[in-house]
PLY file of the C-alpha trace (Angstrom):
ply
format ascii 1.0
element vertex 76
property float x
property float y
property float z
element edge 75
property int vertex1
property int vertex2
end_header
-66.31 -0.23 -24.48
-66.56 -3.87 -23.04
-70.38 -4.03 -22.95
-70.32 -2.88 -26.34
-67.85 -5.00 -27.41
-69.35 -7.91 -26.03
-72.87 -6.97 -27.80
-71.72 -6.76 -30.67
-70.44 -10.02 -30.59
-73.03 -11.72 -29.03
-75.68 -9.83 -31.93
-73.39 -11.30 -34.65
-72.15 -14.84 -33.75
-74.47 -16.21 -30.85
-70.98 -17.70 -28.86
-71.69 -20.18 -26.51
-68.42 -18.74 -24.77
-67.05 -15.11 -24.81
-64.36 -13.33 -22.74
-63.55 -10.22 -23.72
-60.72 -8.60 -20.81
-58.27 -5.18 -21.58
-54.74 -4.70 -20.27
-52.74 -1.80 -20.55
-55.24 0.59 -21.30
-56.43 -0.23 -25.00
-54.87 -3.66 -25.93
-57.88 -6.08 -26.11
-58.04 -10.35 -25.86
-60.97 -11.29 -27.43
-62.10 -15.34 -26.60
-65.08 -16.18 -29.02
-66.46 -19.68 -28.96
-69.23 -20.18 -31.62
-70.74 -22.43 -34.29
-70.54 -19.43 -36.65
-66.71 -20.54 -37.55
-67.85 -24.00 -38.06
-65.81 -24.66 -41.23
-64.47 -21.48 -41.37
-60.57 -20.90 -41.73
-58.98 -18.54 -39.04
-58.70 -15.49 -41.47
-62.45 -15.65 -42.21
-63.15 -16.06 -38.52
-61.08 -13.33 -38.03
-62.97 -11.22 -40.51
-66.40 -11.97 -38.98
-64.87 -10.44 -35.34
-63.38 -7.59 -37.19
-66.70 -6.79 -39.15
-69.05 -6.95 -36.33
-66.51 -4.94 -34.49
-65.67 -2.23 -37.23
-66.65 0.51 -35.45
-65.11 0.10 -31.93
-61.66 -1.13 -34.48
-61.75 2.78 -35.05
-60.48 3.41 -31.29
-58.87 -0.31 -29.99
-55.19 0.19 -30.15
-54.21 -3.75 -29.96
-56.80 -7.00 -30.36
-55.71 -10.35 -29.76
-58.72 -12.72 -30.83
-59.22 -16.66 -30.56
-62.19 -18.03 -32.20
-63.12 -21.59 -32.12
-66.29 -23.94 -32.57
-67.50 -25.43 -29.28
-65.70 -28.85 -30.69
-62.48 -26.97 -30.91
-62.90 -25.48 -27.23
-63.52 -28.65 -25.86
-60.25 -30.15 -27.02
-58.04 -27.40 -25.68
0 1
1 2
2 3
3 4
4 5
5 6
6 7
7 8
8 9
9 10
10 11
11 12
12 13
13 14
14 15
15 16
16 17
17 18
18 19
19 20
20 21
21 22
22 23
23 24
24 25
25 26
26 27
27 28
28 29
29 30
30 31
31 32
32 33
33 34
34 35
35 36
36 37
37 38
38 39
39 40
40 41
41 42
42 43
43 44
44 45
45 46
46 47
47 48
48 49
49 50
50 51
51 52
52 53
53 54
54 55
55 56
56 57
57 58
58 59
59 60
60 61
61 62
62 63
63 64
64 65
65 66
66 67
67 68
68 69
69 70
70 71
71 72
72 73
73 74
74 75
């Protein structure tokens, strides 16, 4: 499910950074670093991970997801 996942994501939002790691058999962390949330509020961000994602949603029991802009990342 990880290559998928992480096609998906790169398909929809071109991140310059992705990590995408599972613990305890089906909880997910989801890292996304693209210009695709550039003036996007979390929820919407949120929403574009979710939608590119719908299907494999149907089977993840638990996703944690940060999603920043390249500008953001290279504060933190």
């Amino acid at each position: 499910m990880q290559a998928a996942i992480e096609a998906k994501l790169t398909s929809a939002l071109a991140p310059t950074h992705l990590e995408v790691t599972c613990s305890d058999g089906n909880k997910w962390a989801v890292t996304v670093i693209s210009e695709a949330f550039q003036g996007k509020p979390l929820l919407a961000r949120h929403r574009l991970v979710n939608t590119a994602l719908a299907e494999e949603l149907e089977d993840i029991h638990a996703l944690s997801l940060k999603t920043k802009t390249p500008a953001e990342w290279e504060k933190s």
